[in-house]
N, C-alpha and C positions, 0 to 999 in steps of 0.2 A: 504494500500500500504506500509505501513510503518511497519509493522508487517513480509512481506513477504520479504523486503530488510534487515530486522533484521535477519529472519534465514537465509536468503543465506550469510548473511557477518560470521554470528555463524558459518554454514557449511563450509564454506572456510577455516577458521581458524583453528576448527577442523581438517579439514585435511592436515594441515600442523603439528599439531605435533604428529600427525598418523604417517606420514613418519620417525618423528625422534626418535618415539618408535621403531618400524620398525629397525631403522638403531642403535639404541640401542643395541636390542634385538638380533641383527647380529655380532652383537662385543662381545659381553658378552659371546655368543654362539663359536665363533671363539675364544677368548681367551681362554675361560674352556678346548677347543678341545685341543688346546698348549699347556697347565700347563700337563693335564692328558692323553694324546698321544703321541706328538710329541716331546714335549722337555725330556720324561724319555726315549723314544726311541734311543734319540741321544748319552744322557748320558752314556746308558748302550753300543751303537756300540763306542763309544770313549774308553772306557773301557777294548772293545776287544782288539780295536786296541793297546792299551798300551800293552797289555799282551802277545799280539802275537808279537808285535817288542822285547819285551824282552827273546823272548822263544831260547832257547841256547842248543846246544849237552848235552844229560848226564841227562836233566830236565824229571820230571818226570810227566806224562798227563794223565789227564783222558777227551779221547773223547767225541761227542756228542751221541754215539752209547753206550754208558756204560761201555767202555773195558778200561783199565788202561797199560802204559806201556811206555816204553823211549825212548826220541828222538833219532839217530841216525845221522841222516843227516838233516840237510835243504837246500833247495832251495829258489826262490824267493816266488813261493806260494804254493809248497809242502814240506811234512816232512815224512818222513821215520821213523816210530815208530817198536818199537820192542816188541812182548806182551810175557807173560807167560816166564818159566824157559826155555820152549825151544828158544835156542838161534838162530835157524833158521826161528823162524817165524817172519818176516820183511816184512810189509805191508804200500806199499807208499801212502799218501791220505792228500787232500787238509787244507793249516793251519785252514780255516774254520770252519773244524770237529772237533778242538781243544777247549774242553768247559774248561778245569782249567787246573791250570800248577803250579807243585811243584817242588822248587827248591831244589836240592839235601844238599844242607847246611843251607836249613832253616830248623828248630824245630819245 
């Protein structure tokens, strides 16, 4: 009898820190997700956002679509870029699509 109440008090125990591997094992898993997901996700949309509050008349862009050319006008969340030598091709489209931005007086 005393055999059989030794391993249910063993098994009990047991599965108490079953659970707090378990619950280990869920933290560890959820942090790694943050460090390598979620937190270089943010860093890099905060990034945008600086770069696109600073985007000004006369700056020179190069979209998400490949084409390179200057801004024109802004709006709140459009900008009017202008590409190639021809001076009539002016193509309005969301700050979005705006992947880097060269300022006409920087080197």
């Amino acid at each position: 009898m005393n055999i059989l109440l030794a391993e249910a008090a063993g098994a009990a125990g047991g599965a108490g820190g079953l659970g707090m591997m378990t619950i280990f094992y869920i933290v560890v898993i959820g942090a790694f997700f943050y460090f390598t997901m979620i937190r270089p996700q943010k860093k890099e949309q905060t990034r945008i956002n600086a770069m696109l509050s600073t985007l000004d008349v006369g700056d020179s862009v190069l979209t998400t679509s490949g084409f390179y050319g200057i801004v024109i006008d802004i709006t709140d969340d459009t900008v009017i870029v202008e590409f190639g030598n021809n001076k009539n091709c002016r193509i309005p489209m969301q700050k979005s699509a705006v992947a880097q931005v060269e300022k006409p007086d920087a080197e």
